[in-house]
FIGU-86315 format. One record per residue (C-alpha): residue number from 1; residue in one letter; chain; x, y, z. Coordinates in steps of 0.1 Angstrom, whole numbers. Example, Ala and Ser with C-alpha at 12.3 -4.5 7.8 and 13.67 -1.06 7.14 Angstrom:
1;a;A;123;-45;78
2;s;A;137;-11;71
//
This chain:
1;x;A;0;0;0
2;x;A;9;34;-8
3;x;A;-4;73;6
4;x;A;11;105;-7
5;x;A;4;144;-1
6;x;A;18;175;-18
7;x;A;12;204;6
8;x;A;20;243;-1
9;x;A;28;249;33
10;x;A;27;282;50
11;x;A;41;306;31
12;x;A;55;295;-3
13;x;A;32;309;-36
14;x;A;33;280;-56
15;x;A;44;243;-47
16;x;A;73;234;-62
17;x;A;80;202;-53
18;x;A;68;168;-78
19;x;A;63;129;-69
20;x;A;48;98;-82
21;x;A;47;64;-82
22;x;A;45;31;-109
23;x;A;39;1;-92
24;x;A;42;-31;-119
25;x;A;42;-70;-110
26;x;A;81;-74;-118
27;x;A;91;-36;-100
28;x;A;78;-8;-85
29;x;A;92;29;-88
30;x;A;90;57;-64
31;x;A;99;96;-71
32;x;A;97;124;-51
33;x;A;120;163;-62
34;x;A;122;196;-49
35;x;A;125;222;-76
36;x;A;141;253;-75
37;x;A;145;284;-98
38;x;A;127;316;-105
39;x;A;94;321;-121
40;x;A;78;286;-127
41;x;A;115;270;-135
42;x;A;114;252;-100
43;x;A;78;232;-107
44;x;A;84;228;-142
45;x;A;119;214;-133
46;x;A;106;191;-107
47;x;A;84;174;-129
48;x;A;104;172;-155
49;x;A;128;151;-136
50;x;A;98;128;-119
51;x;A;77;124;-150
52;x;A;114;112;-171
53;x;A;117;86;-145
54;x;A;84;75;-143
55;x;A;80;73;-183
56;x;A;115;58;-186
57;x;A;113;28;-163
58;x;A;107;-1;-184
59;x;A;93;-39;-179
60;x;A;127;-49;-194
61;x;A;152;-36;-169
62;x;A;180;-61;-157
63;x;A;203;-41;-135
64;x;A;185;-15;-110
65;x;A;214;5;-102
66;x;A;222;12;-138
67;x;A;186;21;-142
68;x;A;177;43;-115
69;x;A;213;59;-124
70;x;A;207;59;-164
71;x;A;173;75;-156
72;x;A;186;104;-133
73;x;A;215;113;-161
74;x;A;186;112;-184
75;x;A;166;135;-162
76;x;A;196;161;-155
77;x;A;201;164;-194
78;x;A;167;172;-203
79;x;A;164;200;-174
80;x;A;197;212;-185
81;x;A;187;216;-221
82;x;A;160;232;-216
83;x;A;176;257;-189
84;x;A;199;267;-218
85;x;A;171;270;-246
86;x;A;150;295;-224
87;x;A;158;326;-203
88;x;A;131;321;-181
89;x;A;139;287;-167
90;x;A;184;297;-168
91;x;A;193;282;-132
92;x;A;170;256;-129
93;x;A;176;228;-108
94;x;A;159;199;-84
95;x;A;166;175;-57
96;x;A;156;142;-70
97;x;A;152;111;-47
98;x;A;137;76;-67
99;x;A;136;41;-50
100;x;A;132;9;-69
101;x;A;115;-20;-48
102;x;A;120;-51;-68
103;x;A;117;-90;-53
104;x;A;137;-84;-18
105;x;A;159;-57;-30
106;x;A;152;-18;-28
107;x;A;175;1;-49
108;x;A;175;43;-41
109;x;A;191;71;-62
110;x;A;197;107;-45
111;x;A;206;140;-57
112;x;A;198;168;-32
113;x;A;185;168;-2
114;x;A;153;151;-5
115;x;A;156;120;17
116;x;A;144;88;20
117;x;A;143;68;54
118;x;A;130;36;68
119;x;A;108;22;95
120;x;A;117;-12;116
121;x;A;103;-19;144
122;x;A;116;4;168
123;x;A;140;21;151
124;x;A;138;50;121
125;x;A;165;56;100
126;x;A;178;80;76
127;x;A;195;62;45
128;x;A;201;88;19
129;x;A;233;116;27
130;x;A;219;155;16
131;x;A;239;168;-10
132;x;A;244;198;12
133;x;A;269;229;27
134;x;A;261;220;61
135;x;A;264;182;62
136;x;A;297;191;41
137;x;A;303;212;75
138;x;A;289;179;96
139;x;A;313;159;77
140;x;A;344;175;83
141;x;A;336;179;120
142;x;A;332;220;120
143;x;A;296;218;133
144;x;A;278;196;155
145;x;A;245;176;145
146;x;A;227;202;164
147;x;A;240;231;155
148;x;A;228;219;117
149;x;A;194;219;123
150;x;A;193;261;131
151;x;A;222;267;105
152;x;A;217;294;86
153;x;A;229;277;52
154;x;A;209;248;61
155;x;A;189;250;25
156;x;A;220;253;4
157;x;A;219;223;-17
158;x;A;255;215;-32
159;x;A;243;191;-61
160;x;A;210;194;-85
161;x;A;196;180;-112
162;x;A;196;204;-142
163;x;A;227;230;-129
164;x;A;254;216;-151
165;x;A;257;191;-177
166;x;A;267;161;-158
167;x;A;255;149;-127
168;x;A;265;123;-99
169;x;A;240;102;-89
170;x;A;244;83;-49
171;x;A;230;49;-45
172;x;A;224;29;-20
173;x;A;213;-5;-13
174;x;A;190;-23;12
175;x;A;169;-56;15
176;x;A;138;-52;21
177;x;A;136;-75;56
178;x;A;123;-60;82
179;x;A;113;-33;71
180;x;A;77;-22;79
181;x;A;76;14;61
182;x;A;98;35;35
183;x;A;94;72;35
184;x;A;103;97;7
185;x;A;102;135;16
186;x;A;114;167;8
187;x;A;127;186;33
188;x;A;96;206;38
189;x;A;91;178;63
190;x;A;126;164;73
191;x;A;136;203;84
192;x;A;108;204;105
193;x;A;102;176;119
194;x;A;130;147;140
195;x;A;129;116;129
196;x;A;110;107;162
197;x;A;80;124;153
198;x;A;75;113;120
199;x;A;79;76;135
200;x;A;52;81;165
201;x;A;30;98;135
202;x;A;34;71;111
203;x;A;35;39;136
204;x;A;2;55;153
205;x;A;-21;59;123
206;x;A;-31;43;90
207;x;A;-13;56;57
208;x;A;-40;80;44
209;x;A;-38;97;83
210;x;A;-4;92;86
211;x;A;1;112;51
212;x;A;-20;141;65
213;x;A;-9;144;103
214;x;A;30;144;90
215;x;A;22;175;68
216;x;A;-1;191;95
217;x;A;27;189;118
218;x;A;51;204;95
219;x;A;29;233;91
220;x;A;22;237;129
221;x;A;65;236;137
222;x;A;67;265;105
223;x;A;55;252;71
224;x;A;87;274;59
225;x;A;87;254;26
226;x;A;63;230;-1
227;x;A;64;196;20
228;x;A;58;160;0
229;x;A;61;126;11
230;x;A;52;96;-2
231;x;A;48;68;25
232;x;A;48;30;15
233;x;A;39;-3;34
234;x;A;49;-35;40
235;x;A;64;-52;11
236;x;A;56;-20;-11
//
């Protein structure tokens, strides 16, 4: 089973940030990004990137790293043509975050800081690294954990799809056992919420509520940005 929401949140004019899912017998595909640019260039960017994953991801795939990673190059091309072809979308760019759940393997690209984390039992975990200045800072040791959260360059991404014409693509790797829930967000909700919260929230309620509390909650701690998640069950 699978529940997503797209919210505006509290102040932004437009939602900029674009997810969907494909779920086939032999694969399933998730897809969340968190545009960025002026004018429209952030939405239409976002999309962009989801909707050339989504319409790329063929029955006939054999190796699900090269995929997801052939698909995000794909993605980064197209936005960066176009960010050349058009003044109005020049600087263009989005977080991209796609998971693959095929048999007992899930498969996750990142570039960004949209984030993907999973549920076991008692325990919530981050798996996907931001692309970011501060956990560049976090990294080298010049900031604590906590002082990341209030940084003041906390939304200054260091990788995105569509800023240049190549693009590295992280992936990581996970069997699915054990695992009871697999989150995608963009950090509309991870900067606002701890991990904690969005594990009593999602171990507490069905999907659908689950979906709709995590966004509410977002919005009641600041709302400062769009806020998506997609939120899957079980064996997705």
């Amino acid at each position: 089973m699978v529940e997503v929401i797209s919210d505006i949140g509290n102040y932004r004019d437009i939602n900029e940030d674009y997810l969907f899912y494909t779920e086939r017998d032999n694969g399933k595909l998730y897809v969340i990004a968190d545009g960025m640019g002026g004018h429209n260039a952030g939405e239409v960017a976002s999309k962009m990137a989801v909707d050339t994953l989504i319409n790329g991801f063929k029955n006939d795939f054999i190796d699900d790293e090269d995929t997801i990673r052939s698909l995000i190059v794909a993605a980064n091309e197209e936005i960066y043509n176009l960010s050349q072809s058009k003044e109005d979308y020049k600087g263009m760019g989005t977080t991209i975050t796609a998971c693959i759940v095929r048999e007992n393997d899930i498969t996750i690209g990142n570039v960004g800081d949209s984030s993907l984390y999973i549920i076991k039992d008692k325990l919530i975990k981050k798996v996907t690294k931001d692309n970011s200045y501060v956990q560049e800072l976090l990294d080298k040791g010049k900031i604590t954990i906590e002082e990341a959260k209030n940084h003041p360059n906390k939304n200054l991404i260091t990788r995105a799809l569509g800023t240049g014409s190549s693009i590295q693509v992280d992936i990581y790797k996970l069997t699915c056992n054990g695992i009871k829930y697999i989150l995608l967000c963009t950090d509309g909700l991870s900067n606002e919420l701890e991990p904690f919260e969005m594990y009593d929230i999602i171990n507490n309620n069905n999907l659908k509520e689950a979906c709709s509390l995590l966004a509410d909650k977002a919005k009641e701690k600041g709302g400062r940005d769009n806020i998506s998640l997609i939120l899957v069950e079980g064996d997705a």
